[in-house]
C-alpha positions as CSV (number, residue, x, y, z in Angstrom):
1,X,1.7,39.6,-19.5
2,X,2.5,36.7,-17.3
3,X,0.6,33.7,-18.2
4,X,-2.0,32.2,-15.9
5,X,-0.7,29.7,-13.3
6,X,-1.9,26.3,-13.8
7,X,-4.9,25.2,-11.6
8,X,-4.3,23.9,-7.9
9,X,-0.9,25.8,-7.8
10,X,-0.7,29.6,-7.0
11,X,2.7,30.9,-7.3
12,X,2.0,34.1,-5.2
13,X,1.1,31.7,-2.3
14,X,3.6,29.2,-2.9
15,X,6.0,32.1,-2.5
16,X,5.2,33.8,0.4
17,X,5.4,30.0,1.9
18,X,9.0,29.7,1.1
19,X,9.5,33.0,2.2
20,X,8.7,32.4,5.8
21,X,10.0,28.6,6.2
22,X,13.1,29.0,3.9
23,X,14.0,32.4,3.4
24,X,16.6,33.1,0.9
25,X,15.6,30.2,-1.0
26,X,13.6,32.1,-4.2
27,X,14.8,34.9,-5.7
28,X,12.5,36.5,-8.2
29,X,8.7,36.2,-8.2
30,X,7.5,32.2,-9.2
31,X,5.9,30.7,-12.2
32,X,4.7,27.2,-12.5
33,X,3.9,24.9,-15.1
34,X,1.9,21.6,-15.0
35,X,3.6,18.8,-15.7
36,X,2.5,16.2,-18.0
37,X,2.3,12.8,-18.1
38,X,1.3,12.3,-14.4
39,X,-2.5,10.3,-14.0
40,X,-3.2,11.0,-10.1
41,X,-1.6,13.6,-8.4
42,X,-0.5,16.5,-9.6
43,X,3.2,17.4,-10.8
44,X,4.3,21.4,-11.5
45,X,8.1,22.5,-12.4
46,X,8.3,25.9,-10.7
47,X,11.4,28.4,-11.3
48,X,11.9,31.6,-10.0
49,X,14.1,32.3,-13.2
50,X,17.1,30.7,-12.1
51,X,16.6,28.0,-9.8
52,X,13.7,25.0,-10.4
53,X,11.9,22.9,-8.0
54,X,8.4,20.6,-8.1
55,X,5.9,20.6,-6.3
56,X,3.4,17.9,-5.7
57,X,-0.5,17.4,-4.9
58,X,-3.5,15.4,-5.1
59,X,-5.5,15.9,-7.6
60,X,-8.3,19.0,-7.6
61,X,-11.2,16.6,-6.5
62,X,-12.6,13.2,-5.3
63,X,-9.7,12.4,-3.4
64,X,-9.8,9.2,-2.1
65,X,-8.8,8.5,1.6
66,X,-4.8,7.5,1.3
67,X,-4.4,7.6,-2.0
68,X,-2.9,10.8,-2.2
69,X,-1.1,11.2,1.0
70,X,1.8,14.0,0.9
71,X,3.3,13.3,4.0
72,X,4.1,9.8,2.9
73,X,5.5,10.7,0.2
74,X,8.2,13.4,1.7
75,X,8.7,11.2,4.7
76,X,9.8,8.5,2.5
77,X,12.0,10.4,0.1
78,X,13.4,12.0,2.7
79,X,14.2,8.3,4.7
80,X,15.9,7.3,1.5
81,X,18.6,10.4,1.3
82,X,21.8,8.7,1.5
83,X,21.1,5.3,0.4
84,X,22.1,3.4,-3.2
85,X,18.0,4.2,-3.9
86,X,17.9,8.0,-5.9
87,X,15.7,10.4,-5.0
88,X,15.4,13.8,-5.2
89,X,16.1,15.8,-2.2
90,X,12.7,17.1,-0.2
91,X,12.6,21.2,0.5
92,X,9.4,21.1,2.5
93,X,6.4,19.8,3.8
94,X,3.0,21.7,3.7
95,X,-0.3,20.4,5.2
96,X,-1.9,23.6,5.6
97,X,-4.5,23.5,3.0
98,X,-5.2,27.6,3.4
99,X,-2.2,27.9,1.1
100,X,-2.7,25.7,-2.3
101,X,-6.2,24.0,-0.9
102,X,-4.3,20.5,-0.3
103,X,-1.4,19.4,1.5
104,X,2.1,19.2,-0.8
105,X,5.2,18.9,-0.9
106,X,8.2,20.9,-2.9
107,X,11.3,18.5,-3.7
108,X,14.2,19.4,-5.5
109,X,14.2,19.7,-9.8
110,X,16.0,16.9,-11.3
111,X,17.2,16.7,-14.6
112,X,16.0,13.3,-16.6
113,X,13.7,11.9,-18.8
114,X,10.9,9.6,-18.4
115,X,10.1,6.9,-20.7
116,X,6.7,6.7,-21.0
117,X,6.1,4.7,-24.2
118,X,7.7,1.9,-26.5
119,X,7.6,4.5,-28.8
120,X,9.9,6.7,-26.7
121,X,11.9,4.2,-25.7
122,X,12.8,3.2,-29.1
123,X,14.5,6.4,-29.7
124,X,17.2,4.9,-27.5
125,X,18.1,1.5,-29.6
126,X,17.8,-1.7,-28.6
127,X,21.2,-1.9,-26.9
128,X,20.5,1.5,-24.7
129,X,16.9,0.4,-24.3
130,X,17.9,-2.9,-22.3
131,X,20.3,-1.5,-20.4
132,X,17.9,1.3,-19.3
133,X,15.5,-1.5,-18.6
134,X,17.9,-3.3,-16.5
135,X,18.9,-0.3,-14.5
136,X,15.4,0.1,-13.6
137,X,15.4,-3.4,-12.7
138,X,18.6,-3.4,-10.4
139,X,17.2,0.4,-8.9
140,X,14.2,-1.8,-7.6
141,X,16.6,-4.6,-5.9
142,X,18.4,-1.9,-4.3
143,X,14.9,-0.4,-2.9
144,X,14.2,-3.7,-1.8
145,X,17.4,-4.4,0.0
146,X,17.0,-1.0,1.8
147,X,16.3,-2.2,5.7
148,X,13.4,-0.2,7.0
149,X,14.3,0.2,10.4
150,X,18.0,1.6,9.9
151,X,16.6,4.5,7.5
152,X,13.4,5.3,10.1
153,X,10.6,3.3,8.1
154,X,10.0,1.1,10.3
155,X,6.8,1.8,11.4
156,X,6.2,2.6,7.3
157,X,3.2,0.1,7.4
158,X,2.0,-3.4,8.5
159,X,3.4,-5.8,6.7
160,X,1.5,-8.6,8.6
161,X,-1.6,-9.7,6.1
162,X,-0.8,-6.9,3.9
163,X,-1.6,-8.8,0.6
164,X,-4.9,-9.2,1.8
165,X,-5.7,-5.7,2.8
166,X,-4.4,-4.6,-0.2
167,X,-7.0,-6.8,-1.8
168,X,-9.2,-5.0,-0.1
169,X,-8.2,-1.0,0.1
170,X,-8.3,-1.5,-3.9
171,X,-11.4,-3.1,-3.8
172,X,-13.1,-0.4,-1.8
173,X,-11.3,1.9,-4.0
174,X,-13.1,0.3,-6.8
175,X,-16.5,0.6,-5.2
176,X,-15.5,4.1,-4.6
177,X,-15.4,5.5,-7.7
178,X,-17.8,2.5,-9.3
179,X,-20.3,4.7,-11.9
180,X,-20.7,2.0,-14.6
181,X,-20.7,-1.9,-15.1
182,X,-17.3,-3.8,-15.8
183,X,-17.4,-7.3,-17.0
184,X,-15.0,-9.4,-14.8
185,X,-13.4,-6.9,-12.3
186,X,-15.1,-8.7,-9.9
187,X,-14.1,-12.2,-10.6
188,X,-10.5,-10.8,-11.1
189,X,-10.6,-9.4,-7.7
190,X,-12.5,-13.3,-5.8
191,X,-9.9,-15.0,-8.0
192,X,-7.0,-12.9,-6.3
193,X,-8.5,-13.5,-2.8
194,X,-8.6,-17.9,-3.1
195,X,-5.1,-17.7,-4.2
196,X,-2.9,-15.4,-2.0
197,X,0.5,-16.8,-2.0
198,X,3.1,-16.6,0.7
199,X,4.7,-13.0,1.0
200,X,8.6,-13.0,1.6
201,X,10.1,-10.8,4.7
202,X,8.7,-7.0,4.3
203,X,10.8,-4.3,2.1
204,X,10.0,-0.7,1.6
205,X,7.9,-1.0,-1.5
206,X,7.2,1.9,-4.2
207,X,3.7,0.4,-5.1
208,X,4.2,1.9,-8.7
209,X,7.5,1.0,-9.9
210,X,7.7,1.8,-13.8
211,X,10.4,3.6,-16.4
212,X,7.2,6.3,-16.5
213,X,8.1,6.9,-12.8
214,X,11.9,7.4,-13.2
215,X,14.7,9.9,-14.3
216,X,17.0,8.5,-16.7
217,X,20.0,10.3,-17.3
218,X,22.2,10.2,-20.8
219,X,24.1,7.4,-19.6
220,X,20.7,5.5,-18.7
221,X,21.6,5.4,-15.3
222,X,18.9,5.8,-13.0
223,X,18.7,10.0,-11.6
224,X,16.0,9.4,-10.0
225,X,12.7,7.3,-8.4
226,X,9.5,9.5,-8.2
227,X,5.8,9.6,-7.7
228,X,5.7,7.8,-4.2
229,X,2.5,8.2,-3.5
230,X,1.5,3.9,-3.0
231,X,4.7,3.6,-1.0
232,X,4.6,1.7,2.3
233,X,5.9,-1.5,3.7
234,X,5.2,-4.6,2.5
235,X,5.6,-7.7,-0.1
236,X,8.4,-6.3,-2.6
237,X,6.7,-8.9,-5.1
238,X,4.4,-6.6,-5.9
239,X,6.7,-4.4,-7.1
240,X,8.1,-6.8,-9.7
241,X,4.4,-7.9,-10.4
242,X,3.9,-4.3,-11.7
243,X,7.4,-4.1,-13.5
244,X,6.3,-7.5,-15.3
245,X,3.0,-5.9,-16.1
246,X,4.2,-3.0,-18.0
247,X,7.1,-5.4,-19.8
248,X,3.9,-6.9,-21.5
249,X,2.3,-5.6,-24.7
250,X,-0.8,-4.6,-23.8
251,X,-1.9,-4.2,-27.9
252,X,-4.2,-1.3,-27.2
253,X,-3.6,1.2,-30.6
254,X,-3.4,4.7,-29.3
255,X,-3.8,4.1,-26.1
256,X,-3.2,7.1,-23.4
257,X,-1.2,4.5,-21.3
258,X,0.8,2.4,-22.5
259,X,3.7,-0.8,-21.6
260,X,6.8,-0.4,-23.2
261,X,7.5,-3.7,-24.4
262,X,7.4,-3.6,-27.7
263,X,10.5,-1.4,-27.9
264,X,13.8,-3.3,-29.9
265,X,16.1,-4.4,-26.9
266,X,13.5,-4.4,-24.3
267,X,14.1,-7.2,-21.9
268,X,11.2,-10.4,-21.8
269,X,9.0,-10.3,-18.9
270,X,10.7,-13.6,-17.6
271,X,13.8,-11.9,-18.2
272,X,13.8,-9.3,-15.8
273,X,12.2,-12.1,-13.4
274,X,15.3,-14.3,-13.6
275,X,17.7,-11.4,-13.0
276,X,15.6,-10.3,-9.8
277,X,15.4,-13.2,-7.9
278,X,19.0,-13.7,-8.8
279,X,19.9,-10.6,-7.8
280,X,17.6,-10.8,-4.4
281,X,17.8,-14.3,-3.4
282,X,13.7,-14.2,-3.4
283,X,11.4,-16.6,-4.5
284,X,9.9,-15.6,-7.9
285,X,7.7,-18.7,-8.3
286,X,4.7,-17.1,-7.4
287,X,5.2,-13.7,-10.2
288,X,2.0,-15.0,-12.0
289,X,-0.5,-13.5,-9.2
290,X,1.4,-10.4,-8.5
291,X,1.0,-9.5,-12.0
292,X,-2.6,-10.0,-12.3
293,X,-2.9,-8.1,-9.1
294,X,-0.8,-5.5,-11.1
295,X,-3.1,-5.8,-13.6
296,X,-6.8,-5.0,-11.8
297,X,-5.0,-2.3,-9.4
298,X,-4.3,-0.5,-12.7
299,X,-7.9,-1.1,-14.0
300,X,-8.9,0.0,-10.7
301,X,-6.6,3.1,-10.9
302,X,-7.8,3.8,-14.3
303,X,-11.0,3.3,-13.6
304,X,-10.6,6.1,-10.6
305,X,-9.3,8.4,-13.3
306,X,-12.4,7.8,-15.6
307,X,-14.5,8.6,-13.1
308,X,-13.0,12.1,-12.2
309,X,-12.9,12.7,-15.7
310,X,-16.7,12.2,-15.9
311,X,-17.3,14.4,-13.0
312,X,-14.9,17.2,-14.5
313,X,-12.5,17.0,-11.8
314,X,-8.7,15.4,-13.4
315,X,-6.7,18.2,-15.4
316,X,-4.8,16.8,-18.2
317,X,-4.7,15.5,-21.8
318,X,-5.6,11.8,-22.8
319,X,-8.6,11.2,-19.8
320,X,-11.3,11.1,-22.6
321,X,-10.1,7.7,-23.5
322,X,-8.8,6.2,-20.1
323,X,-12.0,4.6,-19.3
324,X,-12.1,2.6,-22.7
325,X,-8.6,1.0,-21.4
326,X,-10.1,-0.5,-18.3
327,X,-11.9,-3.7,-19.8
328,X,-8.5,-4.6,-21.3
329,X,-6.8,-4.6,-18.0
330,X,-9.2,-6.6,-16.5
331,X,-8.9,-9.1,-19.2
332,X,-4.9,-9.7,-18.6
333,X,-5.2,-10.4,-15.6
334,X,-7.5,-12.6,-15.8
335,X,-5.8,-14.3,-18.3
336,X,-2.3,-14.1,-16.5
337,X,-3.8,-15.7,-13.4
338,X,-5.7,-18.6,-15.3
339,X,-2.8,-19.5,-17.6
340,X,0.1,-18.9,-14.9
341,X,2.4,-18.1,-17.3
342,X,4.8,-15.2,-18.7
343,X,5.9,-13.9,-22.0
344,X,9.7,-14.9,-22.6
345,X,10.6,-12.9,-25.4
């Protein structure tokens, strides 16, 4: 007996899709498997024997409005095709919900592995484990020196007063899933509002840039950049705030998410902050407030998650104990903002 398909993913369905918008692409009947290790939308590998794809969708319930956009994310995988920024290559685009009961998205199977702990990463060495750490860093230049308008992204977002908005989306974000009392989130958030800095000219940003989010191959070469989901246009900074903000031990035992700093080789916050802007030509002076933005839109992220989990609505292992994370986010970047400073390891 076959075993049950995971939920929000019906292979028979899924199928008779690809049957009719590319035929000849599967050859025996489907099966699907969830894919761990994703905390928002939803991730299956799905074979038909022989060849492999994934498929991605927003999670089964509360789905907050453009936070799990599929379009955006196969329109921008599919603008980056042929530039030095790997992605895997989209098959198609779905936004009839009749089918799965959400709009997704199948892309291409590529082989890799994600690192999504210290822990993990220590398997490598220290001498791999930097130079993985670097690749990541130099994958994210790349992304940043892509120019919008020549791969059609153009129009990607509105970069004009973006860090402000985006001060806001994730404070309505946080209002919207908002079912207990957090000490601080709010002062994190006022404190982020009286002391925007000045944002450099507008990249494509990835809006989650992490080794969790990557393919690394056996040479530690970057295969691959995934879960596109916060993509748009805006201040790259706040990609490297969020890279800094997982290069910093967040001293949480057990925890279901987790930085990877404390792995032997990994390279020091300020580190990988030198290396960018020398490898960008951008201003860097101001890293201190994009990572304690990095810092509450994770506890606001997380806090998201928690609240699913409370209503019975996120699939997956580890949610029981996401929600304990959340006053521990708020606190770094409290911390990071009021002291202005960054570990140098």
């Amino acid at each position: 007996m076959s075993p049950a398909p995971p939920p929000g993913l019906d292979p028979e369905r899924l199928r008779a899709l690809l049957d009719r918008e590319r035929p000849g692409l599967a050859g025996g009947p489907l099966s699907a498997r969830l894919i761990e290790g994703g905390r928002s939308n939803l991730t299956y590998a799905v074979t038909d024997g022989t060849a492999r794809w994934v498929v991605r969708r927003p999670p089964l319930g509360h789905v907050l409005a453009t936070a799990h956009d599929m379009r955006r994310e196969h329109r921008v995988i599919s603008a980056l095709r042929g530039t030095p920024v790997p992605v895997p290559a989209p098959v198609l685009l779905c936004e009839d919900e009749a089918v799965l009961g959400a709009p997704f998205y199948v892309m291409e199977y590529v082989d890799g592995t994600p690192y999504r702990s210290a822990a993990e990463l220590a398997g490598l060495g220290p001498g791999r484990t930097r130079e993985a750490v670097l690749n990541l860093l130099d994958t994210m230049v790349d992304l940043h020196a892509v120019d919008p308008a020549a791969v059609g992204l153009g129009d990607f977002g509105r970069p004009e007063g973006f860090l402000e908005r985006q001060l806001r989306r994730w404070g309505k974000q946080l209002d919207a899933s908002r079912g207990r009392a957090l000490a601080g989130i709010d002062d994190l958030h006022s404190a982020l509002g009286r002391d925007l800095p000045a944002s450099p000219a507008p990249t494509v940003v990835h809006g989650d840039f992490r080794l969790d989010n990557v393919l690394l191959g056996p040479d530690d070469a970057v295969r691959a950049v995934l879960d596109w989901e916060m993509s748009t246009l805006g201040d790259p900074l706040t990609d490297l705030g969020l890279l800094v903000m997982y290069s910093t031990e967040l001293q949480v035992p057990h925890s279901p998410v987790s930085t990877t700093a404390a792995a032997p080789g990994h390279p020091s916050p300020a580190e990988l902050v030198r290396r960018y802007a020398d490898r960008s030509g951008r201003d860097t002076s101001a890293v201190a407030w994009y990572t304690a933005f990095a810092w509450f839109k994770l506890a606001v992220i997380l806090e998201g998650i928690h609240y699913r989990y409370t209503l019975g609505q996120t699939v997956g292992a580890g949610f029981d104990r996401i929600g304990d994370l959340v006053p521990a986010f708020i606190e770094h970047g409290l911390t990071t903002l009021r002291t202005r400073t960054l570990q140098e390891g």
